[in-house]
C-alpha distance (Angstrom), angle and dihedral (degrees) to the residues before:
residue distance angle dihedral
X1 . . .
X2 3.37 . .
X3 3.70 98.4 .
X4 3.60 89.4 49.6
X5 4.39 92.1 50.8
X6 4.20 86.4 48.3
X7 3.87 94.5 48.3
X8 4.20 91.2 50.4
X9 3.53 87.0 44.6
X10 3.66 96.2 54.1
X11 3.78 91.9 36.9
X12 4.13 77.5 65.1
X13 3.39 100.4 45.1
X14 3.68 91.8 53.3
X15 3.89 98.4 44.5
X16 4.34 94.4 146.2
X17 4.11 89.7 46.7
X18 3.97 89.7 44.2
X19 3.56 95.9 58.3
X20 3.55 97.6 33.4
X21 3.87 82.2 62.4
X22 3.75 102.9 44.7
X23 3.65 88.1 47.7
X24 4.17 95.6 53.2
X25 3.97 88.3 46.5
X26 3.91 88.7 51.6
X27 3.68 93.0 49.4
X28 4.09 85.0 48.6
X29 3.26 92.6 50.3
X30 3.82 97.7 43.5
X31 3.82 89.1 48.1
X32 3.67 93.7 56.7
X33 3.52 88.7 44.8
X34 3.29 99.4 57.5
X35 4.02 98.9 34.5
X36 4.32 82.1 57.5
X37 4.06 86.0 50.2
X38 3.55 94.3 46.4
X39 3.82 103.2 49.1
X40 4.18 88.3 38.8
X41 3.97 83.5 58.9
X42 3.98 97.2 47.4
X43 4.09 87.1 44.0
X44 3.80 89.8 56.9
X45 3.87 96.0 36.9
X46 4.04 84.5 53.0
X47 3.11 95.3 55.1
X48 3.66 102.7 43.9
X49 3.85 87.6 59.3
X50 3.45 94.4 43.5
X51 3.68 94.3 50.3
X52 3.42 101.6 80.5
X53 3.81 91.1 47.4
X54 4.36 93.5 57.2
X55 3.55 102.9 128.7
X56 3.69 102.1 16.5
X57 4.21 98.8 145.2
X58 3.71 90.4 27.5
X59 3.89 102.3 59.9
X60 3.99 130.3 94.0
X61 3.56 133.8 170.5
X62 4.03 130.0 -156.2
X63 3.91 129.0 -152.3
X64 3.65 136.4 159.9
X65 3.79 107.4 -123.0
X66 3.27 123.5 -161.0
X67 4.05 115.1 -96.0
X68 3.75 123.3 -148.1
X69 3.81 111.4 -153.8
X70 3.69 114.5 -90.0
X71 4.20 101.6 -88.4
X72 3.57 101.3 7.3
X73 3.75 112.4 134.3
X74 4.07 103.5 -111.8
X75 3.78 86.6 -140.7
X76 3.62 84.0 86.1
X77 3.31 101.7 65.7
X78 3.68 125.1 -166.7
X79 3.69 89.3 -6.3
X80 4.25 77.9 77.2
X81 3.42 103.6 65.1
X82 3.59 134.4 90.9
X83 3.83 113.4 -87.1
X84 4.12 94.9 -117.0
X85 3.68 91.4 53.0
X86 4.25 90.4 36.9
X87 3.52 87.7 53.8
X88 4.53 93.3 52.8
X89 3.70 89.6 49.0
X90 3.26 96.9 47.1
X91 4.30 94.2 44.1
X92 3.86 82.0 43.4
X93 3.82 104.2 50.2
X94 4.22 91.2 29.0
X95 4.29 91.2 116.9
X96 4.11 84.9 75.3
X97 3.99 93.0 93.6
X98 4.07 120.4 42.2
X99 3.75 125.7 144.0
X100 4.43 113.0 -102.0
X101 3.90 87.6 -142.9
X102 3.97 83.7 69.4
X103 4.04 88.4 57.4
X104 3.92 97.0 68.7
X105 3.29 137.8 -73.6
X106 4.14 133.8 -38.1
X107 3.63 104.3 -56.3
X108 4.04 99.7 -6.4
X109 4.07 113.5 140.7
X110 3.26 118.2 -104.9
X111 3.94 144.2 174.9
X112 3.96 122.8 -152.0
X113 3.93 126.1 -179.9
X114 3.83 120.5 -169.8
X115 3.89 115.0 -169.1
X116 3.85 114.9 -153.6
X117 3.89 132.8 -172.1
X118 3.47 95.5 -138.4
X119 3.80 113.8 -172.1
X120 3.72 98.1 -13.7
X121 3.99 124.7 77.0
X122 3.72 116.1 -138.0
X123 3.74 126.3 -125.4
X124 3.50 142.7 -177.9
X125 4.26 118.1 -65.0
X126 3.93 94.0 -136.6
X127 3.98 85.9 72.0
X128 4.06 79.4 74.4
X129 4.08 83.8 65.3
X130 3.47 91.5 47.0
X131 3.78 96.3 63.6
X132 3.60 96.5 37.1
X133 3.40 83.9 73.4
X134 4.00 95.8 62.0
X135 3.10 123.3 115.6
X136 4.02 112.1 -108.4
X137 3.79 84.9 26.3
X138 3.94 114.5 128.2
X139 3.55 101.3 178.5
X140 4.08 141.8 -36.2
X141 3.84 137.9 -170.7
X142 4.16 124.4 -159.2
X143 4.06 107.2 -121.2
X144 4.02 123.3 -173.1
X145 3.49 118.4 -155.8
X146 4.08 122.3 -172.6
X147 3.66 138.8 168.3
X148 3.95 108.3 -109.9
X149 4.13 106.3 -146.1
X150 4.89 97.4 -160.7
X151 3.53 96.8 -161.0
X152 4.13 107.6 -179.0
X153 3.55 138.4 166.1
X154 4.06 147.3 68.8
X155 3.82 127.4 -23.0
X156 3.16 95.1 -114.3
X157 3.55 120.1 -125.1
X158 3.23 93.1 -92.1
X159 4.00 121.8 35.6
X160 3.03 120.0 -152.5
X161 4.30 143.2 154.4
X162 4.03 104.6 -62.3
X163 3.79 105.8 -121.2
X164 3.71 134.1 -172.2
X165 3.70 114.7 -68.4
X166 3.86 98.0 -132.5
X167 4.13 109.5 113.8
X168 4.34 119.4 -107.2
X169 3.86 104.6 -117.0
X170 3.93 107.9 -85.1
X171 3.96 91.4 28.3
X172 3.68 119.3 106.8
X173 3.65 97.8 -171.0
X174 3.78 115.4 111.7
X175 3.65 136.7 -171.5
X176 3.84 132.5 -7.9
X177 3.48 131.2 -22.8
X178 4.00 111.4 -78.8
X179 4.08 91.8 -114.5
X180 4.08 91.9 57.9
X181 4.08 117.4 76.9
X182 4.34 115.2 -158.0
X183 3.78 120.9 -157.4
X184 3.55 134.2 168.4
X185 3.54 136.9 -153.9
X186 4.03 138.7 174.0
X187 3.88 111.7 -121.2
X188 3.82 124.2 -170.5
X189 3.52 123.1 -176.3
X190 4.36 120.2 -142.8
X191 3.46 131.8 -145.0
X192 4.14 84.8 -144.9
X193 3.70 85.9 -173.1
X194 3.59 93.2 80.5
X195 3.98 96.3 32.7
X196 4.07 92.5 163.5
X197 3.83 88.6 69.3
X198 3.76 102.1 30.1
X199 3.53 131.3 112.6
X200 3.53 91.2 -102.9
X201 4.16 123.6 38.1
X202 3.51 125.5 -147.0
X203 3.66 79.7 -135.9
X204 4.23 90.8 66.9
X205 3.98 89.3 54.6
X206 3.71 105.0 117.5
X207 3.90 98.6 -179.1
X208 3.46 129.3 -1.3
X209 4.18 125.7 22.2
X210 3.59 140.1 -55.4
X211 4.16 116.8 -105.5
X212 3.58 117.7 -68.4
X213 3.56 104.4 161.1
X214 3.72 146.6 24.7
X215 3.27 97.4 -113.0
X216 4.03 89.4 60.8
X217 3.88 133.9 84.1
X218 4.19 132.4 -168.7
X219 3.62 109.7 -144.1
X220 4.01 124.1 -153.2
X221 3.53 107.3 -103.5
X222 3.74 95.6 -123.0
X223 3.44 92.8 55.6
X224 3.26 104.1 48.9
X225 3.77 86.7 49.7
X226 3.87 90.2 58.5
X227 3.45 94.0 43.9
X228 3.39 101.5 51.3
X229 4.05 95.6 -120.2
X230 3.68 121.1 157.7
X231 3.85 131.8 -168.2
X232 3.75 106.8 -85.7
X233 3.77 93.9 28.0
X234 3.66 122.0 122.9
X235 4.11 133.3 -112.1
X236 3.93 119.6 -166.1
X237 3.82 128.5 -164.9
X238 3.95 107.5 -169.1
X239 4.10 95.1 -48.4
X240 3.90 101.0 -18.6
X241 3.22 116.0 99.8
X242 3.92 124.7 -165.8
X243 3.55 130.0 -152.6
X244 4.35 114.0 -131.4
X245 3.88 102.7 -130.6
X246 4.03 102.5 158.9
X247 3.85 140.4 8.5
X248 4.33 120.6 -141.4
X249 3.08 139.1 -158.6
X250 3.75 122.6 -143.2
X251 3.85 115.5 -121.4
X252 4.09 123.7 -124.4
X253 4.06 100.0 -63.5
X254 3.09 101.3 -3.0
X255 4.41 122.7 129.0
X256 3.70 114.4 -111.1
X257 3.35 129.9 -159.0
X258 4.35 129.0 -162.6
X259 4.12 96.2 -126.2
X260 3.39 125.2 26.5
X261 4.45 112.1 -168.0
X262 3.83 139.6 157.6
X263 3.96 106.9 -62.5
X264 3.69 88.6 -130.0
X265 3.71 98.5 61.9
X266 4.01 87.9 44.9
X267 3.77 86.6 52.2
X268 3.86 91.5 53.1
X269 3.58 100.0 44.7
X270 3.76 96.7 40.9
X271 3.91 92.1 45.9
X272 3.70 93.7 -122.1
X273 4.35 99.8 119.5
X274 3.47 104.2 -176.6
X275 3.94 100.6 0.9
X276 3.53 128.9 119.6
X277 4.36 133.4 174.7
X278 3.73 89.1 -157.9
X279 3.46 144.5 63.4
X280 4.11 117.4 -177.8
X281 4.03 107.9 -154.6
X282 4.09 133.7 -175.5
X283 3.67 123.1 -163.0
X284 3.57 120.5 -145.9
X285 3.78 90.9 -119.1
X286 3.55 142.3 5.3
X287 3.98 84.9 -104.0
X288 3.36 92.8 55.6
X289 3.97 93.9 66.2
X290 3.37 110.7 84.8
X291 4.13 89.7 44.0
X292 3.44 92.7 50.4
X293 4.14 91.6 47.0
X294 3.94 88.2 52.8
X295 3.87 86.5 48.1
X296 3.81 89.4 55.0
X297 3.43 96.6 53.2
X298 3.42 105.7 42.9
X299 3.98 90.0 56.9
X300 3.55 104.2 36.6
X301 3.93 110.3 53.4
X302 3.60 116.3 -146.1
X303 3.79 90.4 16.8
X304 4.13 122.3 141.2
X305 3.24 122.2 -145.4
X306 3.69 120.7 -154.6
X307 4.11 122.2 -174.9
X308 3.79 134.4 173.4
X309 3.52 90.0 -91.2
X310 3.79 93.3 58.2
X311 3.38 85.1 52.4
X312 4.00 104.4 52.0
């Protein structure tokens, strides 16, 4: 007790050096305080903008691109390529014709997607195994990306065969008829189970969250801007119906597509089970890149290989 009674006593007597004392331990404190707060904040902030760039050096992607014959004038079109790979574009893209009068009756709604490989063959998803097993290879996830052609409308009046829009000589008509509506959008679907080297990274969501379901899609932020799509809303293909969880944004150089789902439901819908036109690949190091390229193509014929070089 007495210890206690001498050291408020003196704490009186010395009001000026008291203060003075609290006061510089305050400011020490504060300082510390704020210094920890500060560098916590540029740690995160780092690597929030640095997310998006993890791997950049160390990342590859293969496709199977479709190869005109050596010489062959490219105005011809598919008629150029060899017959093997002729023959898996045309099984592959085959939905483009169908006949209206099989969509319902004389002017009855109706909604029709048609999923088409483009430029890129498919081929089968256990390739994805096979170059996991490479050596330099850290990890890899299959991806298939195809152009979705909405077509939606009335039967008209009178069905008939769809046939390409371009006008006969002498006729000045153009397009479809006035009562159906075309749109077009790029679809990839994501092995989410390996989001660091899928087509989309939960580091490019800007709003919302990264896939967790099936049932789920990311849309590009651009297009959901011009379509009008909000987080929450709903996106149908034929019957399936996808819930918008997140929005991303495509790095510097990198390929964007408008919807981003599970690759299984893709699959199913585009009737591609098990196929894929993309295969996303990291290196273990930078080094690593151009041995794991050679790799590639050495065991996958008619593979491309695009790095970050190829794309500076």
């Amino acid at each position: 007790m007495f210890y206690v009674t001498y050291m408020v006593s003196e704490l009186r007597r010395r009001r000026g050096r008291t203060v003075l004392t609290a006061l510089g331990l305050a400011v020490g404190v504060g300082l510390v305080v704020a210094v920890s707060a500060l560098s916590t904040g540029l740690d995160r902030a780092q690597a929030k903008v640095l997310k998006p760039l993890t791997g950049v050096g160390t990342d590859l992607s293969v496709s199977r691109p479709v190869r005109f014959t050596a010489g062959t004038p490219t105005g011809q079109g598919p008629r150029a390529l060899p017959r093997a790979e002729r023959s898996r574009l045309q099984q592959e893209n085959g939905g483009l014709r169908f006949g209206l009068q099989n969509l319902g009756k004389p002017g009855a709604k109706f909604t029709h997607d048609s999923f088409l490989s483009t430029s890129q063959l498919t081929f089968p998803q256990s390739e994805v195994a096979k170059v996991r097993t490479i050596s330099g290879v850290k990890s890899a996830a299959g991806g298939l990306t195809l152009t979705v052609l909405h077509l939606s409308g009335r039967v008209p009046k009178q069905g008939r065969q769809s046939r390409p829009l371009a006008p006969r000589q002498n006729d000045t008509r153009v397009g479809p008829p006035s009562s159906l509506n075309f749109d077009s959008r790029t679809v990839t679907g994501v092995d989410w189970s390996t989001p660091d080297v899928a087509a989309v990274t939960p580091g490019q969501i800007v709003a919302g969250h990264y896939l967790e379901s099936s049932k789920q899609a990311v849309l590009n932020l651009s297009y959901a801007r011009r379509k009008n799509i909000h987080l929450g809303d709903t996106i149908s293909f034929g019957t399936t119906k996808l819930h918008v969880v997140g929005f991303a944004r495509t790095p510097l150089g990198g390929q964007a597509s408008d919807v981003y789902m599970d690759l299984g439901v893709l699959q199913k819908l585009s009737g591609r089970s098990g196929r894929i036109n993309t295969i996303y690949v990291r290196a273990t190091s930078a080094s690593q890149v151009g041995r794991v390229a050679t790799a590639i193509r050495t065991r996958f014929s008619g593979a491309s290989v695009t790095t970050a070089k190829d794309l500076a």
